[in-house]
RODREN-646465 format. One record per residue: residue number from 1; x, y, z of N, C-alpha, C in turn. Coordinates in steps of 0.1 Angstrom, whole numbers, plus 5000, padded with zeros to 4 digits. Example, Ala and Ser with C-alpha at 12.3 -4.5 7.8 and 13.67 -1.06 7.14 Angstrom:
REM RODREN-646465
     n   n.xx   n.yy   n.zz   ca.xx   ca.yy   ca.zz   c.xx   c.yy   c.zz
     1   5132   4943   5078    5123    4955    5078   5132   4967   5078
     2   5128   4978   5071    5137    4989    5071   5129   5000   5079
//
This chain:
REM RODREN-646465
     n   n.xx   n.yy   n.zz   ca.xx   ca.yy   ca.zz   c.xx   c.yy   c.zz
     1   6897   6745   3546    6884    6742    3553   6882   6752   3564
     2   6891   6761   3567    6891    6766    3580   6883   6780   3581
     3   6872   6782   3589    6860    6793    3587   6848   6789   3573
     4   6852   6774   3572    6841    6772    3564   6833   6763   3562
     5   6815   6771   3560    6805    6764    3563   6804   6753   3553
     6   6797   6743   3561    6794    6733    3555   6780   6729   3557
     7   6773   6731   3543    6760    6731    3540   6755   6721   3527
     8   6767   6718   3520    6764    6710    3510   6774   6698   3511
     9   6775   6688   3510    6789    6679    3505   6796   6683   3495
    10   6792   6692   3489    6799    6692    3475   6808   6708   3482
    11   6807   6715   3489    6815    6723    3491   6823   6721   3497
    12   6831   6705   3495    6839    6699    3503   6848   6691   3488
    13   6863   6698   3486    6863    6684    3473   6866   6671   3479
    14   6873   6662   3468    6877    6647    3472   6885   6649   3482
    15   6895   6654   3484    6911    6656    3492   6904   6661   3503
    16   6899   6673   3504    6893    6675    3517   6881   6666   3524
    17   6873   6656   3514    6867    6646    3522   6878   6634   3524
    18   6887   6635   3520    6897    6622    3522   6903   6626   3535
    19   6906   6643   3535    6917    6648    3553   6901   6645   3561
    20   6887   6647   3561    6880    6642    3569   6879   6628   3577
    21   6881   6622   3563    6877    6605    3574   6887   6599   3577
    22   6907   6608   3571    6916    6603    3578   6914   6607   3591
    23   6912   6617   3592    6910    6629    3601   6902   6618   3618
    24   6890   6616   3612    6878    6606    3617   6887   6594   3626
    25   6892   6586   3617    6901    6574    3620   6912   6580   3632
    26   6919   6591   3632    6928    6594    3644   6915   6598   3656
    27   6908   6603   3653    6898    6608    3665   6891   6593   3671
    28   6891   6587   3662    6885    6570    3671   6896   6566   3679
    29   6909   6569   3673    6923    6564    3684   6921   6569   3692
    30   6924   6584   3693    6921    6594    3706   6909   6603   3703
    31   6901   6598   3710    6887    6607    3713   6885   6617   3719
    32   6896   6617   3734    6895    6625    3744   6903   6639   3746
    33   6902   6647   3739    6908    6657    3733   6910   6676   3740
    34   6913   6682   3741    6910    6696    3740   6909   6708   3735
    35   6907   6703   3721    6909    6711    3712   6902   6719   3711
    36   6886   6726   3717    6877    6733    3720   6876   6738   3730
    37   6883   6737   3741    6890    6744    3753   6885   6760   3747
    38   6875   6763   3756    6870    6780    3753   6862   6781   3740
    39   6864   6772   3739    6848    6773    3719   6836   6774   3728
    40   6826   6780   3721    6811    6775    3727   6803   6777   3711
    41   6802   6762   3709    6791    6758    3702   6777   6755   3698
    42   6767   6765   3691    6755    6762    3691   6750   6755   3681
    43   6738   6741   3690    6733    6733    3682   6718   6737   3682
    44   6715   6743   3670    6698    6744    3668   6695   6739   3661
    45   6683   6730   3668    6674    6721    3659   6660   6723   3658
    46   6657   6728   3649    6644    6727    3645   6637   6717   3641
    47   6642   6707   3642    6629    6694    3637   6640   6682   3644
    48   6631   6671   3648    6637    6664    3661   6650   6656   3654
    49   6654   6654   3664    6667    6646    3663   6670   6641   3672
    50   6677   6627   3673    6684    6615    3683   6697   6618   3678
    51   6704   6612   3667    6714    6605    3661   6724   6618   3664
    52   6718   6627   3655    6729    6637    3648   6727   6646   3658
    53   6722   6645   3670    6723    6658    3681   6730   6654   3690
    54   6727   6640   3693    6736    6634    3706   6747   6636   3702
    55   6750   6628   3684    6766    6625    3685   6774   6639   3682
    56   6765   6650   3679    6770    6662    3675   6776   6666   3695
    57   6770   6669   3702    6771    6670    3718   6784   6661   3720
    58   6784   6654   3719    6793    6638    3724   6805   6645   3716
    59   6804   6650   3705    6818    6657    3698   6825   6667   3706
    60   6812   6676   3708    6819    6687    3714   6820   6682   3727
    61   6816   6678   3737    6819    6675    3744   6834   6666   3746
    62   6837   6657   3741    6843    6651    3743   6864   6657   3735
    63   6857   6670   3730    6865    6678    3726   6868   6692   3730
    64   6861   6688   3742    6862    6701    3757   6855   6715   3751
    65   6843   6710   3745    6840    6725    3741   6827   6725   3751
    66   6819   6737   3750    6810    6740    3755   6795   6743   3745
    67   6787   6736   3747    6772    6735    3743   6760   6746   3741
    68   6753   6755   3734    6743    6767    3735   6736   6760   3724
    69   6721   6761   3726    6709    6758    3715   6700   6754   3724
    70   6691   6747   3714    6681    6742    3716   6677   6728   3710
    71   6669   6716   3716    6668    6704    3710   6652   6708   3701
    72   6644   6716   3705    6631    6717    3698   6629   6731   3697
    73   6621   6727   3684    6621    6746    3683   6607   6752   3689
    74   6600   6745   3697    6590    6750    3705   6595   6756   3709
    75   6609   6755   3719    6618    6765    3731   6625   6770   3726
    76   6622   6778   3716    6633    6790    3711   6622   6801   3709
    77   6628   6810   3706    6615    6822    3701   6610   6824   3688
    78   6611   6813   3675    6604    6813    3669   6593   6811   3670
    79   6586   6806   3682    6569    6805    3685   6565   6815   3686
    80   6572   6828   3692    6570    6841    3692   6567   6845   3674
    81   6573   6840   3666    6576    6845    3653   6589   6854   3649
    82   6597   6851   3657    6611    6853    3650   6616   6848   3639
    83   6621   6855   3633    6623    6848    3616   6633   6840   3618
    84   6640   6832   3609    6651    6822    3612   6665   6831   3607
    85   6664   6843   3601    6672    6853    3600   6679   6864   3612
    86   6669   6864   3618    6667    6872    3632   6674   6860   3643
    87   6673   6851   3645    6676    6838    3652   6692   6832   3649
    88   6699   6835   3633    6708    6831    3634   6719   6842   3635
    89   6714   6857   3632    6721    6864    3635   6722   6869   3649
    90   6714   6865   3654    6715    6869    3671   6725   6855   3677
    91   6723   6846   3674    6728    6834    3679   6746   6834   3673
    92   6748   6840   3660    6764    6841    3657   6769   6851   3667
    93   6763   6858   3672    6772    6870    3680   6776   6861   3693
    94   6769   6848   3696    6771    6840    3709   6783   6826   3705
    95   6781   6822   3690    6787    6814    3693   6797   6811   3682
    96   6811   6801   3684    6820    6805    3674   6818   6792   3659
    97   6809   6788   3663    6803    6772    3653   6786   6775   3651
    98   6779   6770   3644    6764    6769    3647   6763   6758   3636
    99   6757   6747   3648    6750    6737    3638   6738   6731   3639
   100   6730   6733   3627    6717    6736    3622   6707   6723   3618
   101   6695   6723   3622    6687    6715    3615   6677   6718   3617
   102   6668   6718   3603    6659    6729    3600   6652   6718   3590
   103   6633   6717   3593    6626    6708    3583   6622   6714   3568
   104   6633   6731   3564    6633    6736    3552   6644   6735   3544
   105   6639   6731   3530    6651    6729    3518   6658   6742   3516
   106   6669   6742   3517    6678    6753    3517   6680   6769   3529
   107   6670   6762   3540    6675    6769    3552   6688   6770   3552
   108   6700   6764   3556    6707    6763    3556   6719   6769   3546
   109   6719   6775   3537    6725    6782    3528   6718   6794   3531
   110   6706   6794   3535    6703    6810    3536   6707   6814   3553
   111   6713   6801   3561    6712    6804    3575   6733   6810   3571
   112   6735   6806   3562    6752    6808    3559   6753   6819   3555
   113   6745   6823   3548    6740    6842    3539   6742   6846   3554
   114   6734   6852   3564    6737    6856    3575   6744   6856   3588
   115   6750   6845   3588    6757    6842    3601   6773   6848   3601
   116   6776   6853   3609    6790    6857    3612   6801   6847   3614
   117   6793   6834   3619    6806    6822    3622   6797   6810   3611
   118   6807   6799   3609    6801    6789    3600   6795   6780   3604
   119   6785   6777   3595    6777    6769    3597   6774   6752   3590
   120   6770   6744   3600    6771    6729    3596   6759   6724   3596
   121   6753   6722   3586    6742    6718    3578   6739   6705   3587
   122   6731   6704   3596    6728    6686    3599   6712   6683   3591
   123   6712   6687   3582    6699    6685    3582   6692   6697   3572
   124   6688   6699   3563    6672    6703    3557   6664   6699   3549
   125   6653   6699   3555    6648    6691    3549   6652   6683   3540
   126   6648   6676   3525    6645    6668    3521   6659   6663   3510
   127   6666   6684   3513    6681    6683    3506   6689   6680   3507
   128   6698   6676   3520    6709    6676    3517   6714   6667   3534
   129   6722   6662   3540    6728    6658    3553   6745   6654   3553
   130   6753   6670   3551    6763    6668    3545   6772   6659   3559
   131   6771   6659   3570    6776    6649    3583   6772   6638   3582
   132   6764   6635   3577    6759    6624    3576   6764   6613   3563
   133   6768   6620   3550    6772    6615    3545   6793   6613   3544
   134   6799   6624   3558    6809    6620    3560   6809   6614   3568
   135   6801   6606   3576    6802    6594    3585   6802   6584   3580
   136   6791   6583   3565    6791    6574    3559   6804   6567   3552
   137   6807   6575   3551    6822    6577    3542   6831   6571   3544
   138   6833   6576   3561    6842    6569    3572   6838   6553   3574
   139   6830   6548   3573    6814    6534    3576   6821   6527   3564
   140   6819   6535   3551    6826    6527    3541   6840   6524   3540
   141   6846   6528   3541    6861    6533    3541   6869   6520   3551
   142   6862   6521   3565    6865    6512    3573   6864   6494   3571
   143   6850   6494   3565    6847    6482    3562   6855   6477   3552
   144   6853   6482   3540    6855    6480    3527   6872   6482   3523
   145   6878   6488   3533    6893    6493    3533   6899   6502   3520
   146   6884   6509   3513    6886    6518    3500   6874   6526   3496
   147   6873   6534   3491    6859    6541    3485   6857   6536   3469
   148   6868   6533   3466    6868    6532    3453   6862   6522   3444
   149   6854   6521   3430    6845    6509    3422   6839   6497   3431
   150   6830   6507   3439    6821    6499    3446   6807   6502   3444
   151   6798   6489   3443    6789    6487    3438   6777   6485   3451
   152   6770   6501   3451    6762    6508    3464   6750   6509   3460
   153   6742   6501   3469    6726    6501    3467   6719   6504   3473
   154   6714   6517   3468    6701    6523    3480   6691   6519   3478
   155   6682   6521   3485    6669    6508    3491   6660   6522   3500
   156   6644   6527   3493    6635    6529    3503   6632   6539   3496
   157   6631   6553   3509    6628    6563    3505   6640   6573   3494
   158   6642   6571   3483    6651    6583    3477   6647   6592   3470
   159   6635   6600   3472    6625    6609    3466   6631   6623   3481
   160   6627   6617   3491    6630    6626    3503   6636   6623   3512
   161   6645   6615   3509    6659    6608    3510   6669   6619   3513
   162   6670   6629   3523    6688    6637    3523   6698   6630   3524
   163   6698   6618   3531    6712    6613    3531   6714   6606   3521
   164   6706   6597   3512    6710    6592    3500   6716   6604   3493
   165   6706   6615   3490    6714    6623    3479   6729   6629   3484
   166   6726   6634   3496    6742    6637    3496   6753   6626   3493
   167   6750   6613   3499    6759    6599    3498   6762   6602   3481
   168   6750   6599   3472    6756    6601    3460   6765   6609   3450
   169   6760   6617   3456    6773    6629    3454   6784   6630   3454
   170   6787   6628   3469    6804    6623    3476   6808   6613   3468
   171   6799   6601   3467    6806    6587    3459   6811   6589   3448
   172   6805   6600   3439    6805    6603    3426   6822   6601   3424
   173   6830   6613   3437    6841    6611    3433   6849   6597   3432
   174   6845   6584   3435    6852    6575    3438   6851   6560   3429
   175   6841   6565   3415    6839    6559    3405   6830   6543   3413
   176   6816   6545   3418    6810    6536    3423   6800   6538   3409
   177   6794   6524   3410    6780    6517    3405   6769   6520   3413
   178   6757   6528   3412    6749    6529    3420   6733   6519   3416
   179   6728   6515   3425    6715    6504    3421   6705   6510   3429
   180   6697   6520   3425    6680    6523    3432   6670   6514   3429
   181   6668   6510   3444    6659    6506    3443   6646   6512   3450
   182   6632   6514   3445    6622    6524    3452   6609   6519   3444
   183   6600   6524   3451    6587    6525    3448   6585   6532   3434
   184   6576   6534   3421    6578    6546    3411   6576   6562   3423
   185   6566   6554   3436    6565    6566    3438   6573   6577   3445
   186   6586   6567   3455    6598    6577    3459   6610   6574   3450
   187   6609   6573   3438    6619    6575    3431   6629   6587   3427
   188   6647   6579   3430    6657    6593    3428   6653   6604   3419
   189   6651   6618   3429    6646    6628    3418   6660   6630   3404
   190   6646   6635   3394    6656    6635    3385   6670   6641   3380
   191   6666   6651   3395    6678    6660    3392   6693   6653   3394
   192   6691   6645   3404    6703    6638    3411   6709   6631   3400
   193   6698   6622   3388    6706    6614    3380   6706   6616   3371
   194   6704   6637   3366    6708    6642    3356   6724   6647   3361
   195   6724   6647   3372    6743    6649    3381   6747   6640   3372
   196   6744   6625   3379    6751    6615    3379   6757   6612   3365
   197   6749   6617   3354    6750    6618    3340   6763   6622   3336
   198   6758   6633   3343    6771    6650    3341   6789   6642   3345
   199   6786   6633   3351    6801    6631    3358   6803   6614   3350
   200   6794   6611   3342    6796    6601    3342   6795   6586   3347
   201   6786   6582   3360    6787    6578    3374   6774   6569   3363
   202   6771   6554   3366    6763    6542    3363   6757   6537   3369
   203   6745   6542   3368    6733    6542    3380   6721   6532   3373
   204   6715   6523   3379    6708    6513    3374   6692   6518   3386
   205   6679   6512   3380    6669    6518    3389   6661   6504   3389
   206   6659   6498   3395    6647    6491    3397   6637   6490   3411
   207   6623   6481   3414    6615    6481    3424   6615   6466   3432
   208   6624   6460   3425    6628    6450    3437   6643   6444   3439
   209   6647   6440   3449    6661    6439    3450   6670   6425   3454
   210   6657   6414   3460    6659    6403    3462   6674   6399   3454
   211   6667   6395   3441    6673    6388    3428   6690   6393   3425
   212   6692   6407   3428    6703    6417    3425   6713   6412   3439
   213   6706   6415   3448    6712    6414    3463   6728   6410   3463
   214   6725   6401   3454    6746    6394    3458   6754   6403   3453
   215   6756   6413   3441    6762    6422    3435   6763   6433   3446
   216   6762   6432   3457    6761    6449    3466   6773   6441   3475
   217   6782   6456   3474    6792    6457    3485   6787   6468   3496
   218   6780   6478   3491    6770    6484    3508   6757   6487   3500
   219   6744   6480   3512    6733    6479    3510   6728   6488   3522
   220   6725   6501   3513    6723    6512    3519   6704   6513   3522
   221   6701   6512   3531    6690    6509    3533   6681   6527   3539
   222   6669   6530   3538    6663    6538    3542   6651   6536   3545
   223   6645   6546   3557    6629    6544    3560   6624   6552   3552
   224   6610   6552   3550    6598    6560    3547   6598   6565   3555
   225   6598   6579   3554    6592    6590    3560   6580   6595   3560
   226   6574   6592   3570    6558    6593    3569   6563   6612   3576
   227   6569   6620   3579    6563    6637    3578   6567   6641   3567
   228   6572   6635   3556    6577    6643    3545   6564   6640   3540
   229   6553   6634   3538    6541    6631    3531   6529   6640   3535
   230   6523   6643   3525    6510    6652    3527   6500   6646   3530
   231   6498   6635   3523    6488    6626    3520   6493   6614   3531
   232   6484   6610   3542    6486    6598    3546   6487   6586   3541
   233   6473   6587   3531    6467    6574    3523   6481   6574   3517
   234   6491   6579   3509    6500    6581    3499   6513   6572   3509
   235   6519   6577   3523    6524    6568    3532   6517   6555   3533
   236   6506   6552   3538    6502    6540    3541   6502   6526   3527
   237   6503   6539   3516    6508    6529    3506   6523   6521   3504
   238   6532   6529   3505    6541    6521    3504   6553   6522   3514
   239   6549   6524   3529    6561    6526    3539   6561   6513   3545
   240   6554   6499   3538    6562    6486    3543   6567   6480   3529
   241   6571   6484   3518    6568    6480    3506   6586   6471   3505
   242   6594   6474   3512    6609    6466    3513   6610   6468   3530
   243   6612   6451   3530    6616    6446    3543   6628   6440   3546
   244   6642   6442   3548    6650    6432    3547   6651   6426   3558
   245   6654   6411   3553    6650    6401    3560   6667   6392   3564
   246   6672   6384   3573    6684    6375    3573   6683   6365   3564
   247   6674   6361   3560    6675    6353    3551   6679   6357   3535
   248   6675   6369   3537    6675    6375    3522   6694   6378   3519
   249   6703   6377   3529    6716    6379    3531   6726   6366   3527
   250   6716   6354   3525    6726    6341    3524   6731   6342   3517
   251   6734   6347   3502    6742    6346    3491   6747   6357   3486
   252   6750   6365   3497    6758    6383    3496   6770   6378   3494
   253   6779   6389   3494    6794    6388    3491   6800   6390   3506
   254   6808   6385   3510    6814    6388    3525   6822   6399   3531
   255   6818   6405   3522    6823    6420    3521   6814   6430   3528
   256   6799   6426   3521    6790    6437    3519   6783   6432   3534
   257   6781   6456   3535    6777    6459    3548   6768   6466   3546
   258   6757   6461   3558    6744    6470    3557   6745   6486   3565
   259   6742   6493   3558    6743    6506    3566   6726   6513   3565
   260   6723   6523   3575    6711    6529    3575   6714   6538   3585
   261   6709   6551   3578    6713    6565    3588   6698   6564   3602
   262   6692   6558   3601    6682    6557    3616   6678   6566   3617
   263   6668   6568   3627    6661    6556    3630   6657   6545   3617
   264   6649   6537   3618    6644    6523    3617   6633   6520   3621
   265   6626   6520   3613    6610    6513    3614   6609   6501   3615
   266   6608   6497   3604    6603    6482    3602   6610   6474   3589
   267   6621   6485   3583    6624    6480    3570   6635   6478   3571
   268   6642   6469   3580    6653    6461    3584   6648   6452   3602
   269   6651   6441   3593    6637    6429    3608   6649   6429   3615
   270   6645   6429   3630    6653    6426    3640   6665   6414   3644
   271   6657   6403   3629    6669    6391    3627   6677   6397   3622
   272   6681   6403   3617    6695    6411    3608   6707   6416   3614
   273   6702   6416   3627    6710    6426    3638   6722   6418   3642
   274   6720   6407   3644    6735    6398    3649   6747   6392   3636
   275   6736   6395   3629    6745    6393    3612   6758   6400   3611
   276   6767   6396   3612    6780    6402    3612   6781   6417   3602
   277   6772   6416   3586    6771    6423    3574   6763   6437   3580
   278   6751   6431   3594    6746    6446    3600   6761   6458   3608
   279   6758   6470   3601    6768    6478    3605   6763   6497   3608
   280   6749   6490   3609    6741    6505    3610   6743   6508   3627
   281   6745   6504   3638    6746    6509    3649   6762   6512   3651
   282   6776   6503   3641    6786    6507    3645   6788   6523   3636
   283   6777   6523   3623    6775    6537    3615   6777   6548   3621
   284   6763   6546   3634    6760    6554    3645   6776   6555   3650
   285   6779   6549   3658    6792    6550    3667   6800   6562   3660
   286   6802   6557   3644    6816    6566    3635   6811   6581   3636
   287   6797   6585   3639    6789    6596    3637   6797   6603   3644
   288   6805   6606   3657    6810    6612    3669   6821   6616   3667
   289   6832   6605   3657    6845    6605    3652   6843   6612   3639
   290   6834   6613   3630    6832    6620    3617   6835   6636   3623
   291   6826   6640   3632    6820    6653    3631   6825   6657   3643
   292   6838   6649   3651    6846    6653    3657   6859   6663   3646
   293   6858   6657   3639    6868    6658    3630   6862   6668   3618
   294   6849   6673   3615    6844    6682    3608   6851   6695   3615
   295   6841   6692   3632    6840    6709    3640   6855   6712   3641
   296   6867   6703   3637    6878    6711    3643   6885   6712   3628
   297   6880   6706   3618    6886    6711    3605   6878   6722   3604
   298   6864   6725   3605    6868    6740    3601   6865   6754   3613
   299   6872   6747   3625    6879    6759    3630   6889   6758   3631
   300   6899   6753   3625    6914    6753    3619   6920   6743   3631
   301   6916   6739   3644    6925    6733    3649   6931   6720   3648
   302   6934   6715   3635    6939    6704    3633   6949   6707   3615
//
């Protein structure tokens, strides 16, 4: 792993996502670390972020490194028109990490073509959120006490969904059942479940989830993304179309945990939140400990 970028999940095998979230689990014991003593790490974000900027900061921070970027890309010199080419090669000569989020599919592999130090994908658009789905990993891992023949239900947007697709990817290795559920109109593109084919992996599709609900050991939930849409009218159609509700949880398995990479609109009701099965804000928490444990796997210090 060491000097290398991480832009897809899959440029990560099983054994190296497995030293990740063991990795994860020692960093929640001891958080408070030095292992970036003299690193100075840049976070540029081009398209906004809460989750994966704070807890990306909170990493390095709390792993004594030092911070360079920017939270918006108004305040960089791309408003001048600097290319994103021009931006990451001037920014590698500054810093020994660069981690990226950018609202274009495959920025990121082209920000890895250029850069002199490696780079960590948080984000492009609509492809890929490879930190995101080692948090998730860790989310599962903890609850569930295994990755392995579990039966994972995504719920919402998985048309422009990045963290579902990377999630299904990762899982592939771990022999899970997958259940989509979506609108026809954000439905898993077909590329993902010509993958899923490829490896063998038992993916079921349907547009409601009520009736299924008890069969899920994580009920992976997502918003509609109303900026991925061109068309307004096209959002206003179906970004309230699944609501989950506490009631809809009485006859789950006592296992099964709700997870959602956040924000959160409206498609998880605020009764849900004291439900022991809600686990999307302790998700959040593992975010810090994942990607504590990414930045120092691949700059070798661990």
């Amino acid at each position: 792993m060491k000097n290398r970028s991480l832009v897809s999940i899959n440029d990560f095998s099983k054994e190296e996502i497995l030293q990740i979230v063991d990795l994860a689990a020692k960093f929640e014991e001891n958080p408070n670390q030095e292992l970036l003593k003299n690193k100075v790490i840049a976070t540029l974000f081009f398209e906004p972020s809460t989750r994966t900027r704070l807890s990306f900061d909170t990493a390095i921070n709390r792993l004594g490194g030092r911070i360079i970027g920017f939270s918006d890309a108004s305040s960089s010199s791309t408003t001048k028109g600097e290319t994103l080419k021009d931006t990451i090669r001037m920014v590698s000569n500054y810093a020994d990490l660069i981690v990226m989020r950018h609202p274009l599919e495959g920025s990121a592999r082209y920000a890895d073509e250029e850069s002199r130090v490696p780079i960590i994908n948080a984000g492009d658009g609509a492809n890929q959120h490879p930190t995101q789905t080692l948090l998730d990993l860790y989310s599962i891992k903890k609850t569930q006490g295994t990755l392995e023949n579990l039966n994972i239900f995504m719920v919402g947007d998985l048309k422009y969904g990045r963290t579902v697709h990377s999630l299904l990817q990762a899982m592939s290795h771990f022999n899970p059942v997958f259940n989509f559920i979506s609108p026809d109109e954000l439905r898993m593109p077909d590329e993902y479940k010509f993958w899923l084919d490829s490896k063998g992996i038992t993916f079921y599709e349907h547009t409601e989830f009520t009736d299924i609900l008890s069969r899920a050991d994580i009920l992976y939930m997502t918003r509609v993304q109303q900026e991925r849409f061109a068309d307004p009218l096209e959002y206003e159609k179906v970004k309230n179309i699944y609501i989950l509700k506490n009631s809809m949880l009485k006859n789950t398995k006592d296992n099964l945990r709700i997870l959602h990479p956040l924000p959160r609109v409206n498609e998880i009701n605020t009764d849900v939140d004291a439900n022991p099965k809600a686990y999307y804000f302790q998700q959040a928490e593992n975010g810090v400990y994942a990607r504590m444990a990414i930045i120092a796997s691949i700059l070798g210090l661990v």
